[in-house]
C-alpha positions as CSV (number, residue, x, y, z in Angstrom):
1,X,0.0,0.0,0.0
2,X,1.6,3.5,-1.1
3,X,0.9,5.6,2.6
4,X,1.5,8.2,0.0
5,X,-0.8,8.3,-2.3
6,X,-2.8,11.5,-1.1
7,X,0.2,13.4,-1.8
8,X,0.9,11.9,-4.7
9,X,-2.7,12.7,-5.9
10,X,-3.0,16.3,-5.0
11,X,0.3,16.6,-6.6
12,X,-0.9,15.3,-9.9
13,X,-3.9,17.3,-9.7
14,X,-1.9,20.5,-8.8
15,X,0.4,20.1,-11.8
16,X,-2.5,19.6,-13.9
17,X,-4.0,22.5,-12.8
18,X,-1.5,25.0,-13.1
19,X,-0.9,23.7,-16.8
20,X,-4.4,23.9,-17.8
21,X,-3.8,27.8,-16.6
22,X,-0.3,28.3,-18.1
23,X,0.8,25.6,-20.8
24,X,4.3,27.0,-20.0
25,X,4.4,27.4,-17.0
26,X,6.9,24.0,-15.8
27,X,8.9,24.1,-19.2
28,X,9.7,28.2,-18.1
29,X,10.3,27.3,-14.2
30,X,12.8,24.5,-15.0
31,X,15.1,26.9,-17.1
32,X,15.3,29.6,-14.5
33,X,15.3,30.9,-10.7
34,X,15.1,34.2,-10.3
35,X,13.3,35.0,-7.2
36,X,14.0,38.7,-5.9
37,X,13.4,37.3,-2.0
38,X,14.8,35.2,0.1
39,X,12.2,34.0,3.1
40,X,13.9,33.1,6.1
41,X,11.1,31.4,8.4
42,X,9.7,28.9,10.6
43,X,9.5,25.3,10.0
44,X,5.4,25.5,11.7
45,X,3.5,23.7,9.0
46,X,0.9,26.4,9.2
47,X,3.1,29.1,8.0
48,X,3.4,28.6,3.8
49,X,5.9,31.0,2.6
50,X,4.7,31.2,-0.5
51,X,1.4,30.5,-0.3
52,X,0.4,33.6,2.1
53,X,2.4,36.2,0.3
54,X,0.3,35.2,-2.9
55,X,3.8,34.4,-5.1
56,X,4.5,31.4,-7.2
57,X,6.9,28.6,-7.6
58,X,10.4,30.7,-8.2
59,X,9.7,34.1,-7.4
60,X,10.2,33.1,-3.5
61,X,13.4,31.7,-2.0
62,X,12.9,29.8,1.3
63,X,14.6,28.4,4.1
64,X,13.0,27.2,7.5
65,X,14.1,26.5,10.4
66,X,12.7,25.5,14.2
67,X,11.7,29.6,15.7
68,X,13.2,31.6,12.3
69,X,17.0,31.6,13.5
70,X,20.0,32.8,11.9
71,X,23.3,31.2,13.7
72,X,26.3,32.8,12.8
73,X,27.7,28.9,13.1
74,X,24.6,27.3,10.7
75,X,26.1,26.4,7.7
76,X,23.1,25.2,6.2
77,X,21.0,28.7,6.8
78,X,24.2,30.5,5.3
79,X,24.9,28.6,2.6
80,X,20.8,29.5,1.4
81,X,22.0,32.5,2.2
82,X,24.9,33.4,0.4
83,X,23.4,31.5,-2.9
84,X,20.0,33.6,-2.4
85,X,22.5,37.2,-2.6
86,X,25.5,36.2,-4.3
87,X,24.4,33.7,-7.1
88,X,20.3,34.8,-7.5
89,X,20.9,38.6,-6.4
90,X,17.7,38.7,-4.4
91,X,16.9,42.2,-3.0
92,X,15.1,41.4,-0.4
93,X,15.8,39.4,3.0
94,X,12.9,38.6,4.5
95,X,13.0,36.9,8.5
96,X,9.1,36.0,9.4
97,X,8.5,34.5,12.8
98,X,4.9,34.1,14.0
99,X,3.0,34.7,16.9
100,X,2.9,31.9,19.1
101,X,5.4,30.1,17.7
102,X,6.0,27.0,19.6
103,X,9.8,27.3,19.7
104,X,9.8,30.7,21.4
105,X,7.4,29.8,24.2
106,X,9.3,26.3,24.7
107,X,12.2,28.6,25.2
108,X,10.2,30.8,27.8
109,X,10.4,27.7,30.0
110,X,13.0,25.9,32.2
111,X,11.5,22.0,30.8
112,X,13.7,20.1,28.6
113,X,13.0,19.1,25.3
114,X,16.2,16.8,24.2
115,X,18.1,17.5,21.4
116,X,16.1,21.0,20.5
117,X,17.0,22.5,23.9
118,X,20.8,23.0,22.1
119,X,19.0,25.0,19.3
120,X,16.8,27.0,22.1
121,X,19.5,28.2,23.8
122,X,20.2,30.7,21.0
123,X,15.8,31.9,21.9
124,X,17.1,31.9,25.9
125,X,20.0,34.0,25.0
126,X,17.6,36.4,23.0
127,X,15.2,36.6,26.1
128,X,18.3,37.5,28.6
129,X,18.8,40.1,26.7
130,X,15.2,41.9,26.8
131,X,14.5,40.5,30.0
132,X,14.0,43.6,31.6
133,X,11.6,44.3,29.2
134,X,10.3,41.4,28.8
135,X,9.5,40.8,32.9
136,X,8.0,44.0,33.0
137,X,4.9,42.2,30.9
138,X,2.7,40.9,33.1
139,X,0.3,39.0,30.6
140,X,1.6,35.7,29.7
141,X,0.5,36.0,26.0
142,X,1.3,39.7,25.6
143,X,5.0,38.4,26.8
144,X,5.1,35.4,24.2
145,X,3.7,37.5,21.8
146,X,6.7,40.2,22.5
147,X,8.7,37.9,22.6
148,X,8.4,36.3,18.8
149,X,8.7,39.6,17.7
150,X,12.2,40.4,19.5
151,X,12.7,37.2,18.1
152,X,12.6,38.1,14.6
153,X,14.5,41.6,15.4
154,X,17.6,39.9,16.8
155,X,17.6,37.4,13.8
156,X,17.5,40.6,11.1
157,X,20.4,41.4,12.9
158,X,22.0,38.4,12.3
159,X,21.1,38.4,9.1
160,X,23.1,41.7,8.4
161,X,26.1,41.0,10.3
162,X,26.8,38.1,8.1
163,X,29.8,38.4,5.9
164,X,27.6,37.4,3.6
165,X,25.7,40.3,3.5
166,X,28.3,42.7,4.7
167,X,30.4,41.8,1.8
168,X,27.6,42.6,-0.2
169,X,26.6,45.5,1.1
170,X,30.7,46.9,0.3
171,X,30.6,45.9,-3.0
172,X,27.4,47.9,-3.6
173,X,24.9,45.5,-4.5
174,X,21.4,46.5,-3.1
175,X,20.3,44.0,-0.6
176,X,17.9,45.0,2.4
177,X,16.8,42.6,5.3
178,X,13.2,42.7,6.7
179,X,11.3,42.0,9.8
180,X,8.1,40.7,9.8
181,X,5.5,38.5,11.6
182,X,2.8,36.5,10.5
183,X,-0.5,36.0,12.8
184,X,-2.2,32.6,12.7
185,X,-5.3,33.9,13.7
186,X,-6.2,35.9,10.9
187,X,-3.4,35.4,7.8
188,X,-2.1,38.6,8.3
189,X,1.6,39.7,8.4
190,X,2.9,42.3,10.3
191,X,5.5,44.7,9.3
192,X,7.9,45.2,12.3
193,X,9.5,48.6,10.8
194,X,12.9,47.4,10.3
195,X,14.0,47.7,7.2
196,X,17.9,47.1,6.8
197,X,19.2,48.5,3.4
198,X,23.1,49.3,4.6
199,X,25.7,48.9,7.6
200,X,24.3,52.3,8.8
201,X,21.1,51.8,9.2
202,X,22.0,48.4,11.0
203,X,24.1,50.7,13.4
204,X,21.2,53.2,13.9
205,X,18.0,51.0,14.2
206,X,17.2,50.5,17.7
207,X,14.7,48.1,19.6
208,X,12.4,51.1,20.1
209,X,12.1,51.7,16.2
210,X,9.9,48.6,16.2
211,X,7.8,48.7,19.3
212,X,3.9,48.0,19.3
């Protein structure tokens, strides 16, 4: 028995849908990528890159990990990284996180996970640092929520102080990095405000620039 054949049926269906819309459409896509963003996001099933931003197969780069992280020390998040700007020349780096992201609020805690609790040390790290801030929220989902979106702040960061994108930004190739967070509860994304277009305005932009 083929515990795949649902898959394997929507997929036939898909493709036979999207020809009988654009005869084209596959023999174009397989000569070419040449998406203008790069999606950095979360590996939630709920949260379809491409699918909630309304853009088709190749005009969306994606990578996804557990929480939306960028680790100076992943070389699988880099390397999607360094193909997206230096090989496809995208223009725009997009890190989503959503609100109530399961990784942020298992990070919140003190219980232990296994494995995963070495990847949400990088999320405790991140809350450390806004603690004060963070403590001074008194409403348990106000704080989670709060917390995703420093979340996807401190990973922008990241994003621009990689040599990657550093290197980038000194050889004058336009590439700017952007916050934003996706709610579950009613499709909607959120523009955090921080839009990261050169070292300056990395050295400028401040937590405040993106408060509530």
């Amino acid at each position: 028995m083929n515990e795949l054949k649902d898959l394997l049926d929507g997929n036939k269906a898909w493709a036979e849908r999207v020809k009988k819309e654009n005869p084209h459409f596959f023999e174009t896509l397989s000569k070419q990528q040449a998406p203008e963003y790069l999606w950095i996001g979360c590996s939630d099933s709920r949260v379809p890159a491409n699918e909630i931003v309304g853009l088709l197969p190749g005009e969306l780069l994606v990578h996804r990990n557990v929480a939306n992280l960028v680790i100076h020390t992943d070389l699988n998040c880099l390397s999607v990284l360094q193909y997206a700007v230096d090989v496809l020349k995208v223009r725009h780096v997009i890190v989503c996180g959503h609100y109530g992201c399961g990784g942020v609020k298992a990070a919140m805690g003190s219980e232990s996970y296994g494995l995963i609790d070495n990847w949400l040390r990088h999320l405790k790290d991140v809350y450390q640092k806004y603690a004060a801030q963070l403590d001074a929220i008194t409403d348990d989902h106000a704080r989670l929520e709060r917390f995703c979106e420093l979340n996807i702040i401190e990973q922008v960061r990241n994003v621009c102080q990689t040599t990657v994108v550093q290197e980038a930004w000194q050889r004058g190739q336009e590439v700017s990095v952007h916050g934003l967070a996706y709610s579950l509860e009613d499709g909607l994304l959120r523009d955090l405000r921080l839009c990261i277009s050169c070292a300056g305005d990395l050295s400028s932009a401040t937590c405040s620039d993106c408060a509530r």
